[in-house]
KOLKESE-871053 format. One record per residue (C-alpha): chain; x, y, z; residue number from 1. Coordinates in steps of 0.001 Angstrom, whole numbers, plus 524288, in hexadecimal, padded with zeros to 5 digits. Layout:
A / X / Y / Z / NUM;
...
This chain:
A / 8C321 / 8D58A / A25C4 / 1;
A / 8CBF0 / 8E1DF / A212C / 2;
A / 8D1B6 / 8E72E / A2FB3 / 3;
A / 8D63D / 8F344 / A2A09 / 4;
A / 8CCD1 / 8FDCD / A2596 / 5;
A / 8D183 / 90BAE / A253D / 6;
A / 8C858 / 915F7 / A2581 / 7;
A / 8CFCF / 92316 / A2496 / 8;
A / 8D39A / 91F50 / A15F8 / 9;
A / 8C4D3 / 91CF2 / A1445 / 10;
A / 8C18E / 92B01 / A1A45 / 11;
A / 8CC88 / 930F7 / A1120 / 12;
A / 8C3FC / 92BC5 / A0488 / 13;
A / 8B7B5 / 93151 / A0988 / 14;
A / 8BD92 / 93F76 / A0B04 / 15;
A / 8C590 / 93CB0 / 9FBE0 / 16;
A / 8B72C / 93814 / 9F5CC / 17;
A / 8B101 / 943D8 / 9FC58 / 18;
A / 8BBB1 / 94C2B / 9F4BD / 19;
A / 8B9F1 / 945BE / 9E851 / 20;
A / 8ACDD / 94ADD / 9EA27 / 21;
A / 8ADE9 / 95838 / 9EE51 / 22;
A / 8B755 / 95B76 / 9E2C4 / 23;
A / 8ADD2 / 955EB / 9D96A / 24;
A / 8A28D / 95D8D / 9DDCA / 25;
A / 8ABBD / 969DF / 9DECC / 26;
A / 8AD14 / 96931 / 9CF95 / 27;
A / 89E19 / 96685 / 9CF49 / 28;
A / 89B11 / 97233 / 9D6DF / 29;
A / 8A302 / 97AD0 / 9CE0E / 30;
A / 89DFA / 97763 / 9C1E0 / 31;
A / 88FD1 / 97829 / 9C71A / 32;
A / 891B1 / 985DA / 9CB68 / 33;
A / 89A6D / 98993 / 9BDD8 / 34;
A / 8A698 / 98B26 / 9C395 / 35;
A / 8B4E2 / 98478 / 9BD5C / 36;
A / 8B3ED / 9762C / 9C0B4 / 37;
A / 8BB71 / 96833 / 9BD1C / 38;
A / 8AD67 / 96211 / 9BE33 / 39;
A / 8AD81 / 95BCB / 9B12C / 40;
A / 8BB96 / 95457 / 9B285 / 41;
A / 8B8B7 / 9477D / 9B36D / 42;
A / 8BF87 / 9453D / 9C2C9 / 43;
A / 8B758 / 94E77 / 9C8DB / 44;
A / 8AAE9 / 94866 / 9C1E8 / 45;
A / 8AE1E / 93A2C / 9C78C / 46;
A / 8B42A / 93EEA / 9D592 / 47;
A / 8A784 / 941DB / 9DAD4 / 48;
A / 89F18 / 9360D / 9DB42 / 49;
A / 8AC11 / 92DCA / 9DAB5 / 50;
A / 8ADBF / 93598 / 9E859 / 51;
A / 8A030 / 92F9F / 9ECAA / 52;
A / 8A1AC / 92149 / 9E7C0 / 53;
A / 8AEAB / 92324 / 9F06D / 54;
A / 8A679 / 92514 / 9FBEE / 55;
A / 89D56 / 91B4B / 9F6A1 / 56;
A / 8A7B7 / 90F9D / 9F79D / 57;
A / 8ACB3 / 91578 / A0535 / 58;
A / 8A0CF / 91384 / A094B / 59;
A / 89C18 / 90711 / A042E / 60;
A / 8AA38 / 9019A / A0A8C / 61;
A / 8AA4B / 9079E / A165A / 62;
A / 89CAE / 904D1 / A1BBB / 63;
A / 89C87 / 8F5B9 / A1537 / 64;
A / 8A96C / 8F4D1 / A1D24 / 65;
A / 8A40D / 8F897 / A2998 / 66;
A / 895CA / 8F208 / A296A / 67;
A / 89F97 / 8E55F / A25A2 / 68;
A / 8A963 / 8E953 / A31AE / 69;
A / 89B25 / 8E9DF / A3AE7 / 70;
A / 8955B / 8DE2A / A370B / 71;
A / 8A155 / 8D737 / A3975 / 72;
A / 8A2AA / 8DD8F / A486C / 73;
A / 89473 / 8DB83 / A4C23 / 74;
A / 89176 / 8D1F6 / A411C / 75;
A / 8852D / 8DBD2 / A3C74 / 76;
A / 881F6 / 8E8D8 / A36C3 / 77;
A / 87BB0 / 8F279 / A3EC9 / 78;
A / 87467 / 8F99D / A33DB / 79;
A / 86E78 / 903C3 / A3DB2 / 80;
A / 87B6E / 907EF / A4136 / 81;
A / 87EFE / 90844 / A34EC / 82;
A / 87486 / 9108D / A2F2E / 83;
A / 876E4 / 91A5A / A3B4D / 84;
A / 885D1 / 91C19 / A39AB / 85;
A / 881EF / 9216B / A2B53 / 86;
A / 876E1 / 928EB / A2E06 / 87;
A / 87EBA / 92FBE / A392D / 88;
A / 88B9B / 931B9 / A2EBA / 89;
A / 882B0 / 93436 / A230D / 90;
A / 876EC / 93BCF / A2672 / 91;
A / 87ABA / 94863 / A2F1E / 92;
A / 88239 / 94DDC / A236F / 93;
A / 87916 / 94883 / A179C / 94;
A / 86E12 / 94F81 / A1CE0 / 95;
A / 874B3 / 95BF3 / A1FA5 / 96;
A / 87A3D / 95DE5 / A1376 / 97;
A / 86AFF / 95A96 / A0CAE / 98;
A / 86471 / 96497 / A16FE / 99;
A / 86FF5 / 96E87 / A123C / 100;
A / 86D5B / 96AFA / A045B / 101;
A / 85DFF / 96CFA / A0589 / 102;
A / 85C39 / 976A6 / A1048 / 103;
A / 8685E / 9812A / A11E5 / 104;
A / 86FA0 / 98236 / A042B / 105;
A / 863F5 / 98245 / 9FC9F / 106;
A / 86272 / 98FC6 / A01A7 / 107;
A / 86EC6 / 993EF / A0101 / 108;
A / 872AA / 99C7C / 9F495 / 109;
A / 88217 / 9988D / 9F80F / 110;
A / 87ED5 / 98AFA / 9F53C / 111;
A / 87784 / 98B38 / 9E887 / 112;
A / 87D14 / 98301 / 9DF30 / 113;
A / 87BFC / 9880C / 9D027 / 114;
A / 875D3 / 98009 / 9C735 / 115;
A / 86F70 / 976A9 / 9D0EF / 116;
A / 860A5 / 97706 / 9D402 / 117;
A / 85C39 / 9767D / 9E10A / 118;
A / 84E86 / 9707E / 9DCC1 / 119;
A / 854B1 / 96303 / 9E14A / 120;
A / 85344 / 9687E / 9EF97 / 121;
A / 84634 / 961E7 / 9F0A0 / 122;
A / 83F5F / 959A3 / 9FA28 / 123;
A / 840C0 / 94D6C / 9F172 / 124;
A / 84FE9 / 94F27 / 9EFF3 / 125;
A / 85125 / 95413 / 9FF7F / 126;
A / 848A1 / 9462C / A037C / 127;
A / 85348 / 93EC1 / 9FC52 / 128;
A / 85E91 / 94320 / A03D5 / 129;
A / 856E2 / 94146 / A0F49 / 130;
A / 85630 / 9341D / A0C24 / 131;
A / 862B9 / 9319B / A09CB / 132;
A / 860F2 / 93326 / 9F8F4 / 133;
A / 867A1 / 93D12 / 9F52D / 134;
A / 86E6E / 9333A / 9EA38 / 135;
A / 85F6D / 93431 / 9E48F / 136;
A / 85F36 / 94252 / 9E45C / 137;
A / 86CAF / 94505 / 9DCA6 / 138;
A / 86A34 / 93A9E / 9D4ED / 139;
A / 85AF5 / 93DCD / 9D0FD / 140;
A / 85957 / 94A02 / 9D424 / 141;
A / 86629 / 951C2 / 9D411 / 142;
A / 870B3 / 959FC / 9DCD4 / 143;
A / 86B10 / 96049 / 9E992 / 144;
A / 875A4 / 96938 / 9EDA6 / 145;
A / 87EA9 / 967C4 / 9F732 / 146;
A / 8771A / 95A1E / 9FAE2 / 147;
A / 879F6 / 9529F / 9EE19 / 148;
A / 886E4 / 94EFF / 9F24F / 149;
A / 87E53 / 944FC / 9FBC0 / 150;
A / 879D1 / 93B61 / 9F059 / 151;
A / 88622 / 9336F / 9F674 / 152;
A / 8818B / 9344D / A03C8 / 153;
A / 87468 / 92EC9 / 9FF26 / 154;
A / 87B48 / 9249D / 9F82F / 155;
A / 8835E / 9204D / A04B7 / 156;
A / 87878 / 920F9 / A0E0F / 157;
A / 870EA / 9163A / A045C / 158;
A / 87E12 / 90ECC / A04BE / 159;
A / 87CE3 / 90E19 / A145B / 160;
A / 86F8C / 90BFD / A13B9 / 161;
A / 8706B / 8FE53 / A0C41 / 162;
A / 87C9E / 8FB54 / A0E6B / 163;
A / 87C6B / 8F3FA / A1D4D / 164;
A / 87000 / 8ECC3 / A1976 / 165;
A / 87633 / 8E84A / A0D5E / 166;
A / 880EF / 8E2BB / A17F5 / 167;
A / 87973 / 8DC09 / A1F24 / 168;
A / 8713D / 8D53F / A125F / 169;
A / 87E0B / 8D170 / A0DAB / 170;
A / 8844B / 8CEB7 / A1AA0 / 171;
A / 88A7F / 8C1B4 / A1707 / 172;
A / 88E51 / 8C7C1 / A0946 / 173;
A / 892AC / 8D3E2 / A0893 / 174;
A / 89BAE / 8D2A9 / 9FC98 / 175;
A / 88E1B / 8CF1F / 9F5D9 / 176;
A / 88943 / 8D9EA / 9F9ED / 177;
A / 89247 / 8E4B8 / 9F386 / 178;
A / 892C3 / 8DD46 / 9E6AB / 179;
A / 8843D / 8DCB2 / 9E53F / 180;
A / 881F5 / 8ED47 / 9E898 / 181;
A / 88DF4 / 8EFD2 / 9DF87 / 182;
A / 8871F / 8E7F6 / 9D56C / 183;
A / 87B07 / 8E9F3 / 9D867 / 184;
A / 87CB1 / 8F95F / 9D831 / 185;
A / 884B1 / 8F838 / 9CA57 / 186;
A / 87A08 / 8EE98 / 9C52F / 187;
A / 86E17 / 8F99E / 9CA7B / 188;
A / 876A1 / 90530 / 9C303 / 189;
A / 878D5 / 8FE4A / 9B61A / 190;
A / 86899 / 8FC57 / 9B71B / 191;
A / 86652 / 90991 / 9B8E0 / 192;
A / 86EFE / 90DB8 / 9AF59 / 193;
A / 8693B / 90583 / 9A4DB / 194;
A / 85B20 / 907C0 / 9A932 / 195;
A / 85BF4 / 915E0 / 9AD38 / 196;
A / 84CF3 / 917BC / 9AD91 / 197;
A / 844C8 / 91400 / 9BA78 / 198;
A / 8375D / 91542 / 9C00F / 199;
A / 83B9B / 91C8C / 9CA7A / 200;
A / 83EED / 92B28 / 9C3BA / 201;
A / 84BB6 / 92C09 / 9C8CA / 202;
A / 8588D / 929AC / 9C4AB / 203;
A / 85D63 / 91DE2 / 9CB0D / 204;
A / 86A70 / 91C17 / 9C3F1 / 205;
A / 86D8E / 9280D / 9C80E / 206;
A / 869D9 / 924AC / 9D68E / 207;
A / 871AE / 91818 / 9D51E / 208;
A / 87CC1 / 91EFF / 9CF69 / 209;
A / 87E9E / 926E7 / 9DD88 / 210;
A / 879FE / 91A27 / 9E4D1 / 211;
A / 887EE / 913A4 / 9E354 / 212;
A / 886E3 / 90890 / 9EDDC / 213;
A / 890A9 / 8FED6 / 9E5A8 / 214;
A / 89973 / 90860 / 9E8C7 / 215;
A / 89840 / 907B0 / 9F720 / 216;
A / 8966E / 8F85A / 9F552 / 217;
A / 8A3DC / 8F726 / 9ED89 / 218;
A / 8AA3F / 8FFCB / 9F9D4 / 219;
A / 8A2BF / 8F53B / A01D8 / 220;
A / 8A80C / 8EA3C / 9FA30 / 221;
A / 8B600 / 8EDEE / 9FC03 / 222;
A / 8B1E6 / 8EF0D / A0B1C / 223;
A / 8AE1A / 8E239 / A0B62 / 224;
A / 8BAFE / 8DBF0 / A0408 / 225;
A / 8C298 / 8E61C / A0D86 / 226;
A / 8BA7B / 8DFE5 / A1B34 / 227;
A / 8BC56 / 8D122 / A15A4 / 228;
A / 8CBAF / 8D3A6 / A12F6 / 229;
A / 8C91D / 8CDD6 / A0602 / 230;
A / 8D2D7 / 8C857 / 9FDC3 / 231;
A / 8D07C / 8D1FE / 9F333 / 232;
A / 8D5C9 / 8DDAE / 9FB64 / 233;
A / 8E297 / 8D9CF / 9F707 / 234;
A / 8DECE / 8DD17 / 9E97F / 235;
A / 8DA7A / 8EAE9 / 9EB1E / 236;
A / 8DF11 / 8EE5F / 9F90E / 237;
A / 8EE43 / 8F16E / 9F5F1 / 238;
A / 8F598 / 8FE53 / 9F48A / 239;
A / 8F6AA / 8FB49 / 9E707 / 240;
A / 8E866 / 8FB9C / 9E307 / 241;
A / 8E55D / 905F2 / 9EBB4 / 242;
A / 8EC90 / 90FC7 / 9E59C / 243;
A / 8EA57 / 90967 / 9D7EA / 244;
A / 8DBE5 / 90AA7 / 9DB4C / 245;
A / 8DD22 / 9193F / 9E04A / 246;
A / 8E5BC / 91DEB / 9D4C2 / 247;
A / 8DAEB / 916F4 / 9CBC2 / 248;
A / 8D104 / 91E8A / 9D1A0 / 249;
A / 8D698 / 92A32 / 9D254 / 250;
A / 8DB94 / 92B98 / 9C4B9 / 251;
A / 8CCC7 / 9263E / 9C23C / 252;
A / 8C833 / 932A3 / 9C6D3 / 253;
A / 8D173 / 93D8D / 9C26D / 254;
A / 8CD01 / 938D8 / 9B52D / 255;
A / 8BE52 / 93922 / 9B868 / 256;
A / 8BC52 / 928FE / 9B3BE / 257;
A / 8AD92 / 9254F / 9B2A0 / 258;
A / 8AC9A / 9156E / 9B3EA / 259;
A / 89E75 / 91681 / 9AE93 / 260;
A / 8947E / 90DFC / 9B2BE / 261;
A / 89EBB / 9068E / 9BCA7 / 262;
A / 8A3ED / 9152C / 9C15A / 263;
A / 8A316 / 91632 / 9CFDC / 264;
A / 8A39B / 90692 / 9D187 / 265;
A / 8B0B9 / 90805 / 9CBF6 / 266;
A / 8B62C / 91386 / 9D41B / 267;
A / 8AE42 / 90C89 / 9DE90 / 268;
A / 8B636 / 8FFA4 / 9DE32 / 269;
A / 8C319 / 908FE / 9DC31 / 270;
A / 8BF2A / 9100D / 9E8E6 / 271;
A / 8BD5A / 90475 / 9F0F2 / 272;
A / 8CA68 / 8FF87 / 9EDD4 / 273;
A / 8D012 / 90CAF / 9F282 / 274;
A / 8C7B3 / 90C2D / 9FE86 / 275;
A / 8CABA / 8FEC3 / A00FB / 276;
A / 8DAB1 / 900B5 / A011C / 277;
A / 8D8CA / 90D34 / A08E2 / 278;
A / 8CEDA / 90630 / A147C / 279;
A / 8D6D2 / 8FB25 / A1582 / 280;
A / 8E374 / 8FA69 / A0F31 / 281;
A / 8EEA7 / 8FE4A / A1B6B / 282;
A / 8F848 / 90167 / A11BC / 283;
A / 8F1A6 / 90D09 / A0E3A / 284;
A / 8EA5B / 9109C / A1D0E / 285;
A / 8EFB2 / 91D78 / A1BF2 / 286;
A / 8EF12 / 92285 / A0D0F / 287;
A / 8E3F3 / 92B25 / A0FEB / 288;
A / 8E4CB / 92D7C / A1D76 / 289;
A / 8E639 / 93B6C / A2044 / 290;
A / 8DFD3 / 9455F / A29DA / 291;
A / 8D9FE / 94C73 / A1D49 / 292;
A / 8D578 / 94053 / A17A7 / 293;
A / 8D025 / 93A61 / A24D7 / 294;
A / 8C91D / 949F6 / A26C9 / 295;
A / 8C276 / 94ACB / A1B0F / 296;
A / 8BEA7 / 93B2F / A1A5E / 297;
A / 8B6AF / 93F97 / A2728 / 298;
A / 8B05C / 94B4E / A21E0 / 299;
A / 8AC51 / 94440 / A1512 / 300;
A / 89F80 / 9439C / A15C4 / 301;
A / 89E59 / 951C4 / A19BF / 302;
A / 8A849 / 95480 / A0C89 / 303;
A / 89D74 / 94DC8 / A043C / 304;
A / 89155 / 95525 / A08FD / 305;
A / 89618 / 96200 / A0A92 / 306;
A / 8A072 / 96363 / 9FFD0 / 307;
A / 8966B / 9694C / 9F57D / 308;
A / 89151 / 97326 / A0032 / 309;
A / 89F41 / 977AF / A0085 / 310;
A / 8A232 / 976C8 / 9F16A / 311;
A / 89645 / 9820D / 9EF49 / 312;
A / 89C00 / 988F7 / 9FA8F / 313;
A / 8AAB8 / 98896 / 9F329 / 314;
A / 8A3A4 / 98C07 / 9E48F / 315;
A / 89E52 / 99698 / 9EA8A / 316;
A / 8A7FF / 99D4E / 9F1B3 / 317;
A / 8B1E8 / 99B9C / 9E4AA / 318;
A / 8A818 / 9A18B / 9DCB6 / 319;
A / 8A469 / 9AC0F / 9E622 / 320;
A / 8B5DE / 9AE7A / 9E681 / 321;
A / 8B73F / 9AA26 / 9D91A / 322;
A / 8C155 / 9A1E2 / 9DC60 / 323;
A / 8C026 / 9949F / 9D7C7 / 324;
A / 8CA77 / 98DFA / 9DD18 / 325;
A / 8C55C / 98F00 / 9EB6C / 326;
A / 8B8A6 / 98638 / 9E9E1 / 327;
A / 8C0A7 / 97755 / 9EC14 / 328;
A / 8C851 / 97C1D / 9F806 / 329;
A / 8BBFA / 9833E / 9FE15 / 330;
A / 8B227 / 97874 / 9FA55 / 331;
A / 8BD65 / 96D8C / A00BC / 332;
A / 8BC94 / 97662 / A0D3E / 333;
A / 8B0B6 / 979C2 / A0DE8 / 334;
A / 8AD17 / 96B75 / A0BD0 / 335;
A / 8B677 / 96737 / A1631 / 336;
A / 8B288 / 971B6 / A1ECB / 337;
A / 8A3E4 / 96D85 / A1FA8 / 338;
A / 8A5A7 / 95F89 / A2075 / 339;
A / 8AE50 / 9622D / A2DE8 / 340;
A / 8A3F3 / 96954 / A31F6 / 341;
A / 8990D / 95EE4 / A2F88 / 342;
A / 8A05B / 953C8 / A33B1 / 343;
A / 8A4BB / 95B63 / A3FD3 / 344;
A / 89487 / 960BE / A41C9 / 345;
A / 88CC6 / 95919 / A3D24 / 346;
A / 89255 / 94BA7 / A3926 / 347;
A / 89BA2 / 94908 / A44D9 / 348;
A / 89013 / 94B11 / A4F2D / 349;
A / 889A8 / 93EA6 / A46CC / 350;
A / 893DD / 93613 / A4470 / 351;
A / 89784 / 9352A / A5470 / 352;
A / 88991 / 92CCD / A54A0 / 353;
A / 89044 / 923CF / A4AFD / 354;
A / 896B6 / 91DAF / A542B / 355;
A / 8895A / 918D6 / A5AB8 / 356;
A / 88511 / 91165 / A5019 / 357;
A / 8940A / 90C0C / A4D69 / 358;
């Protein structure tokens, strides 16, 4: 087993893939309400979801890490804890920002949106979030406002759900276990795409397309080589090929590359390289470690849910001014400002029962 795992590197990806995302949905923004915008330049097309399949493989390694690290201390999973420590990080926020979404801004002129429809804001679409779909609703019905941002959450929240029973099916072979989701996901999406028509009148390749658990499986996969101190860390887990690997990627993304059908698997293996080095390689413990970094790594969560609340708040206020250049410094704030608040309000108060169910 790996004896070194460190986390404030970890918490300094969360707040950069929350970033990638705000900046990416600033440009959206802007060109939805007509303003100058970079939102056809190939970067900001690919940061956004490449922001969420970040989170996606922080995820997938973090948590497979951690049930592995608990059923080696008490030699089982409690799965009841398990499901409680997410509901209790996961579900204060998520529904707050869905009863904003459907009951406040709605009827609120400052937060109309031009050019998107409101006739989404039904009971079909609100029952989905409720139940923890809101990948269904982007994906088959469209962009709520404000709430939309939450397909991810969705997506996570289905991750947790399977995830520890999965474990314990494939307790004695775990390594099994990743290879057959990441294959089995790939085979289910080269189905779909091939066979796009279904019996069930929806759009399931666009469902699977925001359902990307191989993702989190190849984060989990590099968990497991990290908690087994396998031999093939000293391949990948070197200075060298970490910042090989991060140059890669980010020179990958200035120029906006598409992989095609093997996209996000690819930036997903490149990411769990990265994440690997920085969890567990001591040589560079410190590289992002930094009371900014380790601030907005906490509030990330927060950054993600409220950052398109602020962006229309920014817009607004530039247009109002006609001053364009104030909308990324306001939206950053404001963003920053109301994800303090909620962690401080409403988050924090949940998160001391964590430790209950740890």
């Amino acid at each position: 087993m790996s004896k070194y795992l460190h986390f404030p590197n970890l918490n300094a990806l969360r707040a950069i893939a929350a970033l990638l995302v705000l900046i990416h949905h600033i440009e959206q923004f802007k060109n939805v309400f007509n303003l100058d915008n970079y939102w056809n330049i190939p970067f900001i097309q690919v940061i956004g979801k490449l922001g969420v399949v970040l989170f996606f493989v922080l995820s997938g390694f973090l948590i497979t890490y951690l049930l592995m690290n608990e059923e080696k201390n008490t030699n089982k999973i409690n799965v009841k804890g398990f499901y409680i420590r997410r509901i209790i990080r996961i579900w204060p926020l998520y529904y707050f920002i869905i009863f904003l979404a459907y009951f406040i801004f709605p009827y609120l002129e400052v937060f109309s949106i031009e050019n998107i429809s409101t006739e989404i804001i039904s009971i079909k679409t609100f029952l989905l979030y409720i139940f923890m779909l809101p990948n269904m609703v982007l994906s088959n019905f469209g962009v709520v406002p404000y709430a939309s941002q939450a397909w991810s959450i969705g997506t996570e929240e289905q991750f947790y759900l399977i995830w520890p029973l999965l474990f314990i099916l494939f307790r004695k072979n775990k390594m099994l276990l990743m290879l057959s989701v990441i294959i089995g996901y790939i085979g289910v999406k080269y189905y779909l795409t091939i066979n796009p028509k279904n019996p069930f009148g929806i759009n399931l390749l666009a469902f699977w397309n925001t359902f990307n658990i191989d993702c989190m499986a190849i984060g989990g996969l590099t968990a497991i080589l990290s908690f087994r101190n396998s031999k093939i860390l000293k391949y990948v887990n070197n200075n060298y090929v970490f910042y090989l690997i991060a140059l890669i990627v980010i020179l990958l993304m200035i120029f906006g590359v598409n992989f095609g059908f093997f996209h996000y698997e690819i930036y997903a293996i490149l990411f769990a390289i990265i994440i690997l080095n920085l969890a567990t390689n001591k040589a560079l413990a410190t590289i992002l470690e930094n009371k900014m970094f380790n601030y907005l790594g906490g509030v990330s969560y927060g950054i993600y849910m409220y950052h398109s609340i602020a962006i229309v708040i920014a817009i607004k206020l530039s247009m109002y001014f006609k001053i364009d250049f104030i909308i990324y410094p306001i939206a950053i704030l404001l963003t920053i400002l109301f994800s303090h608040i909620s962690y401080k309000h409403l988050e924090k108060p949940f998160l001391k029962l964590k430790k209950r169910f740890s």
